[in-house]
C-alpha positions in Angstrom: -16.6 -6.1 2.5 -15.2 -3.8 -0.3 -11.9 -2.3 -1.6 -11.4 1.0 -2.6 -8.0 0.9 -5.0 -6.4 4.2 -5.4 -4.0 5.0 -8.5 -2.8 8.4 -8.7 -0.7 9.7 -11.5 0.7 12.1 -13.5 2.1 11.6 -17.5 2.2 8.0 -16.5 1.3 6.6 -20.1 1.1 3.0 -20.7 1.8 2.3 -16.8 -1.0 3.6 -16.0 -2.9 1.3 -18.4 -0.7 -1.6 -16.9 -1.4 -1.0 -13.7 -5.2 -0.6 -14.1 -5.6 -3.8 -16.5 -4.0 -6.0 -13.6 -6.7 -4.7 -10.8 -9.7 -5.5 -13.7 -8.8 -8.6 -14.8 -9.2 -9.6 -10.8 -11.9 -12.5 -9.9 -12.7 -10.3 -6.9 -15.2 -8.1 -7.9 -16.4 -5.9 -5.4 -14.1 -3.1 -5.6 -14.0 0.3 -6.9 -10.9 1.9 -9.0 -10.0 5.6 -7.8 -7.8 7.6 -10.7 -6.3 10.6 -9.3 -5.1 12.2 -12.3 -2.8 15.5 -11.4 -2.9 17.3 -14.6 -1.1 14.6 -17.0 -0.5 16.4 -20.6 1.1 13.9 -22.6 -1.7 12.1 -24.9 -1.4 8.9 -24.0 -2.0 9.3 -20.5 -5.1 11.8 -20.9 -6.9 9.3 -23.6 -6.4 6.1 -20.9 -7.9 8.8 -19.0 -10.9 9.9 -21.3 -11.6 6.6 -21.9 -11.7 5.7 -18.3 -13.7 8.7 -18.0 -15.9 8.3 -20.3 -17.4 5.2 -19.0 -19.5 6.2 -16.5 -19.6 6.1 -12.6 -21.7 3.3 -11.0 -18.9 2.7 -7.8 -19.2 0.0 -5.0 -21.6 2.2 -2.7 -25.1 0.3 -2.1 -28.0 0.7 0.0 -28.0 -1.8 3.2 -29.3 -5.6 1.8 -29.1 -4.3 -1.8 -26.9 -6.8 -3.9 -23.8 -4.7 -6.0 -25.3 -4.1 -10.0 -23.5 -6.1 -12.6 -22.1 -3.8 -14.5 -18.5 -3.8 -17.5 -15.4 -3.6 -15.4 -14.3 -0.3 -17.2 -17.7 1.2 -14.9 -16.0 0.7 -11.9 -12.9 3.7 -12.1 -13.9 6.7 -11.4 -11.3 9.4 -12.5 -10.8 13.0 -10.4 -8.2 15.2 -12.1 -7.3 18.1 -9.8 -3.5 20.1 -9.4 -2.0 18.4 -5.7 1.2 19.5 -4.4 2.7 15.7 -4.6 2.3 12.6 -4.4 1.1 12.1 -0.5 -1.2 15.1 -1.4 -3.0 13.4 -4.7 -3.4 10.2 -1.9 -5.1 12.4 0.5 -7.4 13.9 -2.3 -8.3 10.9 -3.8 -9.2 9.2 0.0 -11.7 12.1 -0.2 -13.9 9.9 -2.9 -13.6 6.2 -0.9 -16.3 4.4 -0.6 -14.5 1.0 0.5 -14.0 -0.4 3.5 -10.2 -1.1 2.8 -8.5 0.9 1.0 -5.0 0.0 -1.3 -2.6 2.3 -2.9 -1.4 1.0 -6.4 0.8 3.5 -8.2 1.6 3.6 -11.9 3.6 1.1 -12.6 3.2 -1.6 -10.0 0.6 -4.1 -10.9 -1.4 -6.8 -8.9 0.7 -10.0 -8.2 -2.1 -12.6 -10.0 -5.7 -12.0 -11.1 -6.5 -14.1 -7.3 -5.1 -11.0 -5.0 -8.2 -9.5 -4.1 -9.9 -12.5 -3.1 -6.8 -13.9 -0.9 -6.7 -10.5 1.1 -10.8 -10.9 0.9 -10.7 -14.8 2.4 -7.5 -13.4 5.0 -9.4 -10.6 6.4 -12.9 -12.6 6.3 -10.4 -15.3 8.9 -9.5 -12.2 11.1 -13.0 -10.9 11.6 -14.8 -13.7 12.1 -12.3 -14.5 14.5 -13.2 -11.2 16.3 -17.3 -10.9 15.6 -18.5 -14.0 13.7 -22.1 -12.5 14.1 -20.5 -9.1 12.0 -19.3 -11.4 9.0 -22.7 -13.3 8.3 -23.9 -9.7 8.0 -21.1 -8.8 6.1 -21.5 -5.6 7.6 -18.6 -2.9 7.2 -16.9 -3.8 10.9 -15.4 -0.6 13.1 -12.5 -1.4 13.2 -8.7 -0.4 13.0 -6.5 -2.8 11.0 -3.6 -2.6 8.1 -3.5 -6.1 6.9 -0.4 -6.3 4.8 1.3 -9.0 2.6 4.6 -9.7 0.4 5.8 -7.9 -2.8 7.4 -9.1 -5.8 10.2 -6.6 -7.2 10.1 -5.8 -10.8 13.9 -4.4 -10.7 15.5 -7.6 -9.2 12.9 -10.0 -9.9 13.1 -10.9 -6.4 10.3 -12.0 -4.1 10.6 -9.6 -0.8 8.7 -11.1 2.7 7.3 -8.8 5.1 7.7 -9.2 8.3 5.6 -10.7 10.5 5.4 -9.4 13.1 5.1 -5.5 14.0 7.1 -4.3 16.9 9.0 -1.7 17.6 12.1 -2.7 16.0 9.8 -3.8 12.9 8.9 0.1 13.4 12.2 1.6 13.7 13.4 -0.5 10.4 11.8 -3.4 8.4 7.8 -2.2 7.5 5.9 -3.0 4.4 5.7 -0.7 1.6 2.1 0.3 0.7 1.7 -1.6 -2.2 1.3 -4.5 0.2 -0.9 -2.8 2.7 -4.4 -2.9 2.5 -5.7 -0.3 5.5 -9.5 0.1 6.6 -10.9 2.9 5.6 -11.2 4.8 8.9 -7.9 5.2 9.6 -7.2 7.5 6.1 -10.3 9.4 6.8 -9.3 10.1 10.1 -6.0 11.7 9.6 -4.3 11.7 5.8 -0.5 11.5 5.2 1.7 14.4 6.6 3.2 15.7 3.5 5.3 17.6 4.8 7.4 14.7 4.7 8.0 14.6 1.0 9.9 10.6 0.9 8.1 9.5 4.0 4.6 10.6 4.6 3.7 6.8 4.1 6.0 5.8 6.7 5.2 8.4 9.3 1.7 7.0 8.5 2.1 3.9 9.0 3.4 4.4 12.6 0.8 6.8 13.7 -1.7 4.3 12.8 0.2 1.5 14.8 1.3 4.4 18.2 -1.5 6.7 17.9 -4.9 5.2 16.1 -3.6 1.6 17.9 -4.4 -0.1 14.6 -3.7 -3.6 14.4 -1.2 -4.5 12.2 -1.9 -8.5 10.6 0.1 -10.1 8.1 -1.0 -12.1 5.3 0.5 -14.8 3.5 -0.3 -13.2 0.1 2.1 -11.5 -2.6 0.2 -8.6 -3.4 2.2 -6.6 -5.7 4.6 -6.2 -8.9 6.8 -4.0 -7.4 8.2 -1.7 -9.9 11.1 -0.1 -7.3 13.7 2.8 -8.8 10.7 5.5 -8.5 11.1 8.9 -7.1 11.7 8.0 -3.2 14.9 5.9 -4.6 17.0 9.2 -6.3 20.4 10.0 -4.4 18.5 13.3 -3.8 15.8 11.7 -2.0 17.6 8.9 -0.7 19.9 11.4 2.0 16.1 13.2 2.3 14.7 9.8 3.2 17.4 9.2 6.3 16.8 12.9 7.5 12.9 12.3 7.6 13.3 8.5 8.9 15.3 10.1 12.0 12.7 12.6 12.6 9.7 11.1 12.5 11.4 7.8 14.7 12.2 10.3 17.2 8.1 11.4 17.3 7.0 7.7 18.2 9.9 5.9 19.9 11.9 6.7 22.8 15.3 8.1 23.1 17.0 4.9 24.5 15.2 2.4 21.9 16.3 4.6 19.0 19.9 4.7 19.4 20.0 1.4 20.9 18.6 0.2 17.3 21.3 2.5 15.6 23.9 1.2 17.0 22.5 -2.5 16.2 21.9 -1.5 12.7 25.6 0.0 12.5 27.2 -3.6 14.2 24.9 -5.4 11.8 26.5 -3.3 8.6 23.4 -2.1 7.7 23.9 0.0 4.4 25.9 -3.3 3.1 22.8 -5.2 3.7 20.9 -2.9 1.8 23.0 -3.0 -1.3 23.0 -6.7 -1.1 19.5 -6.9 -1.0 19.2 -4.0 -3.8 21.8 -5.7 -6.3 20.7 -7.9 -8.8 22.7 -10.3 -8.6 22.6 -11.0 -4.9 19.3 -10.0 -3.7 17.5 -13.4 -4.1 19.9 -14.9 -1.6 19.5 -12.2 0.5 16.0 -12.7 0.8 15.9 -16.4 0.9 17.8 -15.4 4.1 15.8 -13.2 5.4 12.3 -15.3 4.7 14.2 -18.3 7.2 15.0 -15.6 9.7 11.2 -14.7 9.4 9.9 -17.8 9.6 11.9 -18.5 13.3 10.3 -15.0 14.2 13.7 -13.2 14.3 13.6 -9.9 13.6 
């Protein structure tokens, strides 16, 4: 079982080396570091990069019954730098070089959780499959399968722990799904079909729910915090934010029915949705927010 950890930036500067430091210093070691660089010019960006670079390739890839070399951590990264249109278009190009068999979306700025994330998602999906095909995990062959395992997030901007749900339904769907810096997603199901950027806030979203509707991926949670969250980023501008609602509306109305989607409008307008997000985006009130929300979680109430 491998990891294929995907970092794209642009002018990131020292996040980039923050983010990149806090996958390396992981006691999980059979992983490989994918830098999708989209032209950065500033200097401190492009010498992180150079020096990434400039370490050599070995990768995760081995022949069948070949134990991985031991190699310096720095080997691991391998860095393509290549113009994209994006964001959700530097993903796509970088899920072009994965040699993983799940693969996890870091961006510049988040960080790991603790230097133990890797192995916890390694131990919970080891549980999962052995559970399906014990014979497969002795081998510790890469399985066929369809899964997003996904865990809990620490954000950076409130200093608030955030639970996931879960449980995936369509509800989940409509409102309450993980970000991707807590989703860890086999590798099929990105080779398969790549984010739709022509959403330009919500191409991970749309993704998500094609793998759940369409691929019939399996969606398990994990009892893991699996990222420093850093939050305030590009999807979270006022700009983008009235972009975000106009995308959310279209791509709900490609996967859920008519009747479901304005039933769960009109629950999320009795509910006073947009006050709960400010609550939970304040501060000074979001911890007991989500102190509420983890007991509502924990009685399986959506």
């Amino acid at each position: 079982m491998t990891f294929s950890i995907i970092v794209v930036c642009l002018n990131a500067g020292e996040k980039l080396h923050g983010t990149i430091e806090s996958i390396l210093s992981q006691t999980e070691r059979d992983y490989e570091i994918i830098i999708k660089d989209g032209g950065s010019s500033d200097e401190v960006t492009r010498a992180y990069l150079s020096e990434y670079g400039e370490r050599g390739e070995t990768g995760i890839g081995r022949s069948e019954g070949q134990a991985p070399k031991e190699s310096g951590p720095l080997q691991r990264i391998r860095v393509y730098r290549a113009k994209d249109a994006g964001i959700y278009d530097a993903m796509n190009q970088a899920v072009k070089y994965v040699r993983g068999d799940y693969v996890f979306f870091l961006n510049c700025g988040d960080r790991l959780y603790d230097d133990n994330v890797l192995a916890k998602v390694r131990e919970q999906i080891a549980q999962r499959r052995s559970g399906r095909d014990a014979e497969e995990e002795k081998t510790d062959a890469a399985p066929a399968d369809q899964y997003i395992f996904y865990g809990n997030i620490h954000e950076q901007r409130t200093d608030t722990f955030v639970a996931s749900n879960p449980v995936i339904d369509d509800f989940a769907c409509y409102r309450n799904l993980p970000c991707h810096q807590a989703c860890f997603y086999s590798a099929r199901l990105l080779k398969e079909r790549g984010f739709d950027t022509h959403y330009a806030v919500r191409a991970d979203y749309e993704h998500f729910l094609w793998c759940y509707y369409r691929a019939r991926a399996e969606a398990v949670y994990m009892p893991v915090t699996v990222a420093l969250y850093e939050g305030g980023g590009f999807s979270e501008t006022g700009e983008n934010r009235k972009r975000s609602a106009r995308e959310h509306r279209e791509i709900v109305s490609r996967y859920l029915p008519t009747a479901k989607v304005r039933r769960y409008r009109l629950l999320m307008f009795i509910t006073l949705a947009p006050l709960r997000t400010w609550i939970a985006e304040n501060p000074v009130t979001a911890g007991v927010y989500q102190k509420c929300k983890r007991r509502l979680y924990r009685g399986n109430v959506i």
